[in-house]
N, C-alpha and C positions, 0 to 999 in steps of 0.2 A: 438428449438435449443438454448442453453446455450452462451451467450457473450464468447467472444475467452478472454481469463486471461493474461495476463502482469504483473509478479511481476520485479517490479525494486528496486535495492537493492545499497545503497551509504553508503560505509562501510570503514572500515580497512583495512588494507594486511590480518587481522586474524577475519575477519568477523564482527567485533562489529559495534554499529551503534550510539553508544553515549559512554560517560565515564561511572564510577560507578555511579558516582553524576545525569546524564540525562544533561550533556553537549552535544548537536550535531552540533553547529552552528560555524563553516561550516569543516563536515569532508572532501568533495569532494571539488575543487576549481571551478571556477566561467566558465570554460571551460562544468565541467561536470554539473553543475546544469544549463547551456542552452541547453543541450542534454535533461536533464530531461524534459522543459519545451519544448521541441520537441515530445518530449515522450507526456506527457502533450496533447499536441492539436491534438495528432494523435490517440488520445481517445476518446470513447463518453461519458466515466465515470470514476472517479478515487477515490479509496476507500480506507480510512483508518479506523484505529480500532480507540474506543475514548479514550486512553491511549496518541496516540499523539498528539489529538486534547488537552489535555491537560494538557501535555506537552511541546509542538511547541505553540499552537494557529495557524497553517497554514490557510490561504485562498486557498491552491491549485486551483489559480487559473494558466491558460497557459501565459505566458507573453512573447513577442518575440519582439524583438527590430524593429520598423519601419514598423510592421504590425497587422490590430488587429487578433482577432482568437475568433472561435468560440467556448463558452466557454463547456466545459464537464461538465455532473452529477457529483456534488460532493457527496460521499455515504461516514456514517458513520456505523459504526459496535460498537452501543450501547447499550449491554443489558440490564443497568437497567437506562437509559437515567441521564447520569452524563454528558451532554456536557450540559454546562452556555451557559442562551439566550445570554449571552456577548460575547461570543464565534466570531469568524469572520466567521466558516460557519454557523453559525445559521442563518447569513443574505443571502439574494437570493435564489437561486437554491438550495436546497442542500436537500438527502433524510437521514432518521437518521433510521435503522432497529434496532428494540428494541424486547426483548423478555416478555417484560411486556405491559400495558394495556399503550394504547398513550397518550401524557399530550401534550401543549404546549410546541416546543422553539425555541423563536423569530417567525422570519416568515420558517423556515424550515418543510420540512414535512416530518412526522413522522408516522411509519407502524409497527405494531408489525406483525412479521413473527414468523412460526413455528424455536424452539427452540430443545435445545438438551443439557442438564447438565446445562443449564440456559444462552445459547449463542445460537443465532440464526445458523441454520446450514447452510453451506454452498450453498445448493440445492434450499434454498428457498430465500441468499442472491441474487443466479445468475438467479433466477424467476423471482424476484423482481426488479431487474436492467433488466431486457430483456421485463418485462411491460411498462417501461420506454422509449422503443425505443430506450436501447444501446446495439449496435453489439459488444461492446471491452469494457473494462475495465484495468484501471492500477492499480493493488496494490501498495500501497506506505509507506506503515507499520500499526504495528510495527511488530516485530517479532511473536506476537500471531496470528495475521492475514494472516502473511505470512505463519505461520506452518498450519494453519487450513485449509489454500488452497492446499496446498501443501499433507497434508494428505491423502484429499480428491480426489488427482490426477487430479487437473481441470486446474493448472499451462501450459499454453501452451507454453511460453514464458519468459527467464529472460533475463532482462537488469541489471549487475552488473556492479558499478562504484566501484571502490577497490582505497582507497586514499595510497602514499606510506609512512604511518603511523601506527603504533602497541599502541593496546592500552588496553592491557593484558587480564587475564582469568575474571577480575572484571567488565570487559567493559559489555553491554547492546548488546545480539547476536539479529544477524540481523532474525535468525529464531528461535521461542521458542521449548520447545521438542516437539523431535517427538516420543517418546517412541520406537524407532524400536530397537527388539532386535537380528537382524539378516540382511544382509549387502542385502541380496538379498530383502529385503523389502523397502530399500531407494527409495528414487523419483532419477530417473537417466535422464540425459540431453544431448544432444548432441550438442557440440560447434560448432556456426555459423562463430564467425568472434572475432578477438581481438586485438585492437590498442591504441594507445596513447590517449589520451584524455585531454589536459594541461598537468599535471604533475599526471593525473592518472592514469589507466588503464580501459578501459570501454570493456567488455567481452558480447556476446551474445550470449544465447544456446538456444533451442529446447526440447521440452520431445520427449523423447525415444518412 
């Protein structure tokens, strides 16, 4: 059985997730990224592509005021392994799925899986994370990783923070294409729940 998928998505009113430039820091307010970090510990794994590991530099790690938490897999999705040992997930926990032969970096471990147009595919990301002993996983970008889940129809779950800011057609989309040319091919979602979140709006659906 396949980890249950969580894409969480901290955007625009119009989807973007950085500027032109790869400005993101901080589209959602301080309300919505300790949801995130609820998000976060209520995972056993949280993956990003390494476009924002090198971009952000994130630790994704769960941080919660006044308690500690048990820390989740952090998973990279690097196929020709460009995350720097200096990187801050290189240190600790962290697994890097690469579609080339494995090299060192830092103390991270590193697994070349089956690949596909020279990106590991999705089937062998969610194998590779369920060897691991994780039942869930949170997607948490970028938009190339969000579209190749989403493709793939494995998305169980979105958490969308929508900040009330526009940041035009140049902005950086929260999901990259999806080539569909036909409306009845989209990924369809059914809304859970949607309220305030500070000054944002935090939305939850379902696949269909």
């Amino acid at each position: 059985m396949r980890p249950r998928v969580t894409l969480k998505l901290a955007t625009s009113l119009d989807g973007r997730i950085a500027t032109a430039t790869g400005e993101s820091k901080w589209i959602t307010g301080e309300a919505a990224r300790l949801e995130g970090h609820r998000l976060r510990a209520a995972h056993d794994a949280i993956l990003v592509g390494v476009e924002t590991v090198l971009a952000d530099d994130p630790e994704l790690t769960a941080r919660l005021p006044g308690r500690s938490v048990d820390q989740p897999l952090r998973v990279v999705l690097d196929s020709r392994l460009r995350t720097p040992p200096t990187a801050k997930l290189a240190r600790g926990e962290t697994l890097i799925l690469a579609a080339v032969t494995p090299s060192a970096v830092g103390s991270a471990t590193v697994e070349q899986v089956e690949s596909e147009d020279g990106r590991p595919t999705v089937a062998a990301v969610l194998a590779a994370i369920r060897r691991r002993g994780a039942a869930s996983v949170l997607i948490e970008g970028g938009g190339q990783a969000a579209a190749s889940f989403l493709q793939a129809g494995v998305v169980d779950r979105l958490e969308w923070f929508r900040a009330p800011i526009l940041l035009g057609g140049e902005g950086r989309p929260c999901v990259a294409a999806l080539a569909l040319t036909q409306l009845a091919d989209a990924p369809r979602f059914r809304r859970l729940a949607a309220e305030p979140c500070g000054d944002d709006l935090w939305e939850r659906y379902e696949r269909l």
